[in-house]
ZATILO-701152 format. One line per field, with one value per residue (C-alpha): residue number from 1; x, y, z. Coordinates in Angstrom, 1 decimal. Layout:
BEGIN
n: NUM/...
px: X/...
py: Y/...
pz: Z/...
//
This chain:
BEGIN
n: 1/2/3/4/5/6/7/8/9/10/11/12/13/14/15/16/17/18/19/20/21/22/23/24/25/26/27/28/29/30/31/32/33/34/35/36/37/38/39/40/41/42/43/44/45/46/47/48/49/50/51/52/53/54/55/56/57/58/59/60/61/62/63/64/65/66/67/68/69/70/71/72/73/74/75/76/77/78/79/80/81/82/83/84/85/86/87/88/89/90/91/92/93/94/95/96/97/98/99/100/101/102/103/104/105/106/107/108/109/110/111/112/113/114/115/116/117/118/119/120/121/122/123/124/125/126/127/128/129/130/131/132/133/134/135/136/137/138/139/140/141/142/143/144/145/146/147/148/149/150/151/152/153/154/155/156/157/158/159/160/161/162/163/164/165/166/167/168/169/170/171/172/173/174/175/176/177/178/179/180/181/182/183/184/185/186/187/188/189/190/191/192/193/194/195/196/197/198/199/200/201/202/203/204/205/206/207/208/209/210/211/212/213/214/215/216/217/218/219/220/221/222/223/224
px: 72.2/74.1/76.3/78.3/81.0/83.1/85.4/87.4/91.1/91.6/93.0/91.9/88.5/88.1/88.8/86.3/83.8/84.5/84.6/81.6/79.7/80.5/79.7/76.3/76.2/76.8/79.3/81.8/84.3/86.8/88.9/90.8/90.5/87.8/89.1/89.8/86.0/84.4/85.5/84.8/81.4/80.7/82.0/81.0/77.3/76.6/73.4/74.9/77.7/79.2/81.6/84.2/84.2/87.4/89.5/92.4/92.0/88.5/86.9/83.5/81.2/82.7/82.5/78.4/77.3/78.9/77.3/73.8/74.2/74.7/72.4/70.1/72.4/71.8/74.8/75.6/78.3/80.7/82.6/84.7/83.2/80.4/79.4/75.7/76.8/78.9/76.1/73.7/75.9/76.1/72.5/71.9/74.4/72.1/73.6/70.6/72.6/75.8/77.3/80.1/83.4/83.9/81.3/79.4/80.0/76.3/75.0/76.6/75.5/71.6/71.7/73.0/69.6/68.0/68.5/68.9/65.1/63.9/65.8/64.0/60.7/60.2/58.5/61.5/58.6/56.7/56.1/53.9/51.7/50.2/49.4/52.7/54.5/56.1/58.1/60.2/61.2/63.2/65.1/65.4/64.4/61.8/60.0/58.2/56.1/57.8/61.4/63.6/64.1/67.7/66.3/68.6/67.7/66.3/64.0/63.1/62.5/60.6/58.4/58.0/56.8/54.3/53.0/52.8/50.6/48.1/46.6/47.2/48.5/51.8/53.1/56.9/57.6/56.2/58.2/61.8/60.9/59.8/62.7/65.6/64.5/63.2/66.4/68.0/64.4/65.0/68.0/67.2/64.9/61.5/62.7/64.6/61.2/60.2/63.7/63.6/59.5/60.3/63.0/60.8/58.2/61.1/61.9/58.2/57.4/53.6/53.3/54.1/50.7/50.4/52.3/49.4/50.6/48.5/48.4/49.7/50.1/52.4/52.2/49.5/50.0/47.3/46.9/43.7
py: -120.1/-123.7/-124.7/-127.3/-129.9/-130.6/-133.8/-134.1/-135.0/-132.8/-129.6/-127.7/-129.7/-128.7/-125.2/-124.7/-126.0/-124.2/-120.7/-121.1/-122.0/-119.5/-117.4/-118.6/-117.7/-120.7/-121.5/-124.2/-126.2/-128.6/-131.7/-133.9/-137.3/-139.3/-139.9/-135.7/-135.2/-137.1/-135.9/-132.5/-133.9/-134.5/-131.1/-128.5/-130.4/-129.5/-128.8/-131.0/-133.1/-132.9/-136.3/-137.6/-141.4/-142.1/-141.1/-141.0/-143.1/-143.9/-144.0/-142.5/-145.8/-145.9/-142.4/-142.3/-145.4/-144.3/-140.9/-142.6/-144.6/-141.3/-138.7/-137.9/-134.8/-135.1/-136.3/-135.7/-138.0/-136.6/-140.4/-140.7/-144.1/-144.7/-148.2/-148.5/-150.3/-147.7/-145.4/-147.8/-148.5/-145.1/-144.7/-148.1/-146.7/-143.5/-140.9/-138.5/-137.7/-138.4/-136.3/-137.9/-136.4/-134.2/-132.3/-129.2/-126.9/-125.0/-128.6/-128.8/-125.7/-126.9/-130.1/-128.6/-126.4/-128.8/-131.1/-128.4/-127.4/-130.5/-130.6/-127.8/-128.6/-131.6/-131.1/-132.1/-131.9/-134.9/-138.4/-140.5/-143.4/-146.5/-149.3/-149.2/-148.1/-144.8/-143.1/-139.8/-137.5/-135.4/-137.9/-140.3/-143.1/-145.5/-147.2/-150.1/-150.6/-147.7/-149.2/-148.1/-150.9/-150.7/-149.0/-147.6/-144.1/-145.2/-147.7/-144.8/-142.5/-145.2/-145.1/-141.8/-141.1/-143.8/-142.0/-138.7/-140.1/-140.9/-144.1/-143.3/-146.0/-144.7/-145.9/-147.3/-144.6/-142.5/-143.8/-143.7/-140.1/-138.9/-140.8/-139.9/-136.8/-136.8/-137.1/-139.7/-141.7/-142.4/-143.9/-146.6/-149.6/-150.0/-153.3/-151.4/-150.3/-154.0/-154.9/-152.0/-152.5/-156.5/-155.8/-153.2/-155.2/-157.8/-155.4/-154.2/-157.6/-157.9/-154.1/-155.7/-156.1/-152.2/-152.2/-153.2/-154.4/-152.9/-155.5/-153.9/-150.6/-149.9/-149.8/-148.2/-148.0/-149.0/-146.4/-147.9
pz: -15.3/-14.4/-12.5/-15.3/-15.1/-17.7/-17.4/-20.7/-20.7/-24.0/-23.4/-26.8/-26.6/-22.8/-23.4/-26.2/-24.0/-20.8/-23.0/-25.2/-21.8/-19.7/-22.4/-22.4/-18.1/-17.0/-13.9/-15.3/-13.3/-15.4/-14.6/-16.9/-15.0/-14.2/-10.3/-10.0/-12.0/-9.4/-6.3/-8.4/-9.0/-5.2/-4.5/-6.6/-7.1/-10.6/-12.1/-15.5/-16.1/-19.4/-19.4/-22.0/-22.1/-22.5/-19.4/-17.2/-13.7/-14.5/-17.4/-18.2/-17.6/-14.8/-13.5/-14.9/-13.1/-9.9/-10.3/-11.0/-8.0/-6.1/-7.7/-10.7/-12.3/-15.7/-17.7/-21.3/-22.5/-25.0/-27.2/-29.8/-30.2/-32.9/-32.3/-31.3/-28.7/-26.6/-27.3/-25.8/-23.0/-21.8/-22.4/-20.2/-17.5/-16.9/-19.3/-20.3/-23.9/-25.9/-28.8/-31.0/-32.0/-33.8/-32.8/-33.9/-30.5/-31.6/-31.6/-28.3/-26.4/-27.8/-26.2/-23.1/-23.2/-23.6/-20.7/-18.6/-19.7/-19.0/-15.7/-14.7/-15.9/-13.3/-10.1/-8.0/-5.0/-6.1/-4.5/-6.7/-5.0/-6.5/-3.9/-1.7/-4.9/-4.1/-6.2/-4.9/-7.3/-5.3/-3.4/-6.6/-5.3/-5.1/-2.4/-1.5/1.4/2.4/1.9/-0.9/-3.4/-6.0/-9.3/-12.6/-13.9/-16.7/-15.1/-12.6/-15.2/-16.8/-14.2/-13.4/-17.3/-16.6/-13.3/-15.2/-17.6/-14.9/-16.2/-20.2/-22.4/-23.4/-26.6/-27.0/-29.2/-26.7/-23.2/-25.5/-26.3/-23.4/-21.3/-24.0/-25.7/-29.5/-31.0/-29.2/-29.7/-33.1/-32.6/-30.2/-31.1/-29.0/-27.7/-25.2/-23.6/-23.0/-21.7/-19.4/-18.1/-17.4/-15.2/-13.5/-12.9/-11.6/-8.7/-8.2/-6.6/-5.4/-7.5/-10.4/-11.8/-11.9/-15.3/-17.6/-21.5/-23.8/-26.5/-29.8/-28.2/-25.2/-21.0/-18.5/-14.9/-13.2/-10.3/-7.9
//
């Protein structure tokens, strides 16, 4: 089972949580601020972060872009918010799911599966080559001529999805699915793959001619 975090600053909401996952076997630490959660995060090293947005000290945009700065550990953001725009935002920030309050705790606990499945379905052993493009999955980062280059997770797993598919066109519908799960997909408009492959091919440089537009279609990466 997991090792969890739960950073909520709402004692009934943060209890609920913490009992109905250790009940499932999973090892859960708790904080109730977002200055406390992160040195928790750095700490304990979770496996997943479940993260409340709005927070003591530092709020939960805050707290997920400085974890995504630090490390890939999956985050599933828990907002009372329901404008697109927040739920974008995380999204944008790294955050691999959201769930709105109030929230079904059996919708909860699924979600949890199933980023953790996911998680542990990559081959964290992995560095994919194209030209000098390198990209290390275990280390999360990319490279460039051997020299790590700034990348958001999104645009990193982006790119991994398009050097899985080994020279496939993947469709739009395709890359948000694959990136954001099935049921976030649905939610967020294909544009969001062409805003996220133009800035990759911003900070590929000379390796930016590897992204191939399929006209009408979607992206290839061009491997040779």
């Amino acid at each position: 089972m997991a090792k969890i975090l739960v950073v909520e600053d709402e004692k009934n909401i943060l209890k609920v949580l913490k009992y109905n996952l250790e009940k499932e076997g999973h090892k859960v630490a708790t904080s109730a601020d977002g200055e406390d959660g992160l040195a928790r995060f750095r700490h304990e090293k979770p496996d997943l972060v479940i993260l409340d947005v709005m927070l003591p000290k530092l709020d939960g945009f805050a707290f997920c872009r400085t974890v995504r700065a630090e490390s890939a550990t999956p985050i599933l953001m828990l907002t009372a918010r329901k404008e697109e725009v927040d739920r974008i935002l995380g999204l944008e920030l790294g955050a691999d799911d959201y769930v709105t309050k109030p929230f079904s705790v059996r919708e909860l606990m699924a979600r949890v599966k199933a980023i953790l499945r996911r998680s542990a379905k990559e081959d964290t052993r992995a560095v994919l080559r194209a030209g000098t493009l390198e990209l290390d999955v275990e280390k999360h980062e990319a490279r460039l001529l051997g020299k790590p280059f700034p990348i958001r997770a999104k645009e990193f797993d982006f790119l991994k999805c398009l050097f899985q598919a080994k020279g496939r066109v993947l469709t739009r519908d395709e890359l948000l699915e694959k990136v954001w799960g099935y049921d976030r997909s649905m939610e967020i408009d294909t544009r969001t793959v062409d805003q996220h492959i133009a800035r990759l091919r911003d900070k590929l440089g000379p390796e930016s001619h590897r992204i191939v537009t399929v006209k009408s279609v979607g992206y290839r990466l061009k491997l040779d």
